[in-house]
Structure formats: C-alpha cells, structure tokens
C-alpha positions as CSV (number, residue, x, y, z in Angstrom):
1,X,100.6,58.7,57.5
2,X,100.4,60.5,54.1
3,X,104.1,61.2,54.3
4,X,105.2,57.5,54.8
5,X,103.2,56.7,51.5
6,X,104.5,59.3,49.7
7,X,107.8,57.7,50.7
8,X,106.9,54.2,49.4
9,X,106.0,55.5,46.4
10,X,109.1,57.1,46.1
11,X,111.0,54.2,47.0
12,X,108.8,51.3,45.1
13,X,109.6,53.8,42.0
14,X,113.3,54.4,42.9
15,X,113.8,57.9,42.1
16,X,113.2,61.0,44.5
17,X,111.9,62.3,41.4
18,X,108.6,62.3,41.0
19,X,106.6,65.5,41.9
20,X,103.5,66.2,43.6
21,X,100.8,66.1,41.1
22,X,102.4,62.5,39.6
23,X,101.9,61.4,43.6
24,X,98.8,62.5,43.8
25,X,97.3,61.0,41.3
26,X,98.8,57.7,42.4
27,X,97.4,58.4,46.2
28,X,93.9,59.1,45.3
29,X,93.2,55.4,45.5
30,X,94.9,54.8,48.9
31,X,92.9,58.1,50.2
32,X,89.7,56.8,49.0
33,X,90.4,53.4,51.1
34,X,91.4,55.5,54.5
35,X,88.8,57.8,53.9
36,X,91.2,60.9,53.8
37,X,90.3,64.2,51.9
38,X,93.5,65.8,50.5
39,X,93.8,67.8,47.8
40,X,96.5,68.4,45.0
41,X,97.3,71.8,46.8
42,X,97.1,70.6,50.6
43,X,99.4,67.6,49.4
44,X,101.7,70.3,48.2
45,X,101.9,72.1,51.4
46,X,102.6,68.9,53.2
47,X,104.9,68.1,50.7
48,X,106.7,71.7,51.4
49,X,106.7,71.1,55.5
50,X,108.2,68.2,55.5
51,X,111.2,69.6,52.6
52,X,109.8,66.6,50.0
53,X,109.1,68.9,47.1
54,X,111.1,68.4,43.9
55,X,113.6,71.1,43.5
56,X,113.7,71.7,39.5
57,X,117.0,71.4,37.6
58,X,119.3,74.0,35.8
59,X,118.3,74.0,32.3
60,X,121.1,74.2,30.0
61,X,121.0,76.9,26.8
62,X,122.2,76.6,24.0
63,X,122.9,79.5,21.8
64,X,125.2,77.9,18.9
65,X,124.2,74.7,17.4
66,X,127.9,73.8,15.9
67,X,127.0,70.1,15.1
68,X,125.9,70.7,11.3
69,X,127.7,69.6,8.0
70,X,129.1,73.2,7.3
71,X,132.6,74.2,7.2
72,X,133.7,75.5,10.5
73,X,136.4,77.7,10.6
74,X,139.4,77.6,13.0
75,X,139.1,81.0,15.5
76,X,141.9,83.2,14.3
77,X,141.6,85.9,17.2
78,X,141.4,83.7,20.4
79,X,145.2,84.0,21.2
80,X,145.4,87.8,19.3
81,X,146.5,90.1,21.9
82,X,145.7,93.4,20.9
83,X,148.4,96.6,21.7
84,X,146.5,99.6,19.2
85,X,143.2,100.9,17.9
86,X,142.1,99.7,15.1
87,X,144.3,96.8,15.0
88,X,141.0,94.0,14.6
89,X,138.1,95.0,12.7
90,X,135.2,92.4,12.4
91,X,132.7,92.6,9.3
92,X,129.4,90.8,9.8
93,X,128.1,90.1,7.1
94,X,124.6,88.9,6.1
95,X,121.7,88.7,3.4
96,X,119.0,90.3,3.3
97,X,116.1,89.5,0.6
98,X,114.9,92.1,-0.8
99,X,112.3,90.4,-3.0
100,X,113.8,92.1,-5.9
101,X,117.8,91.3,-4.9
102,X,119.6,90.3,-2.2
103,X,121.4,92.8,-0.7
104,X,124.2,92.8,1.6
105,X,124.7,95.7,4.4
106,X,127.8,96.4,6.2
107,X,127.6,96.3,10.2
C-alpha cells in the first residue's frame, strides 16, 4: 500500500527523482489518515526492497576554470613529439609575497 503511494507521488510530480526524505514528508499526512506508523528509516528500507531508492549522480569536477577575460595561450607542446633528453623543459613560474618583495622561485 505504501509502495503504490510512493508511486503516485512520483508520478503526480513526474520525475523518479525525488528521494525518500522529500516522500516522507509528503506521506506523513496520508499515514496519519490510515493510521500507519512508518518512519523516515523503515520508509527507506522499503524503499531499498522494492529497488525505489534514488541512485545519486556522477558529479562533474572541475579543475581549470578557462572561461575568464585573460589571455589564453595556444598549447605549443600538444603535437611535440619528443626523440631526446632534455629536449622540453617547463618553467613554472609564480609569486610569492614576501611582505617585503615579491619574489619569484624557480620549480
């Protein structure tokens, strides 16, 4: 019985989407007028028996933000094929503040 009103609320809100606690909170009412006793956690396992749970979604990372006002420079090495040692050398370099100076270390 609670299963078929999970699944109406699901449908009436047409998305699959909505997790237990959200359903819950919108079956309390409907519990209080059948007189059923069902927590957040029991609703959860019933949720889990019956393969209704929410399965989260692969987040997405970011690690450069390339979508600023700054010059962006074309990548000189992607097609470099390399045939000695030594034959790229990188230099990062970077500011430190020094609260005298700025100084600028070699990597």
């Amino acid at each position: 019985m609670v299963i078929e009103m999970v699944k109406k609320i699901r449908k009436r809100a047409k998305t699959n989407r909505w997790g237990g606690r959200k359903v819950h909170k919108l079956l309390e009412d409907e519990f209080d007028g059948f007189s059923i006793k069902m927590g957040r956690d029991k609703l959860f396992d019933l949720l889990r028996k019956n393969g209704m749970l929410v399965k989260s979604r692969k987040r997405n990372y970011y690690t450069t933000q390339s979508h600023h006002w700054l010059r962006k420079y074309d990548n000189l090495i992607e097609n470099l094929v390399l045939i000695r040692p030594n034959q790229l050398c990188l230099i990062l370099l970077y500011e430190v503040n020094n609260c005298a100076s700025y100084q600028y270390p070699f990597a």
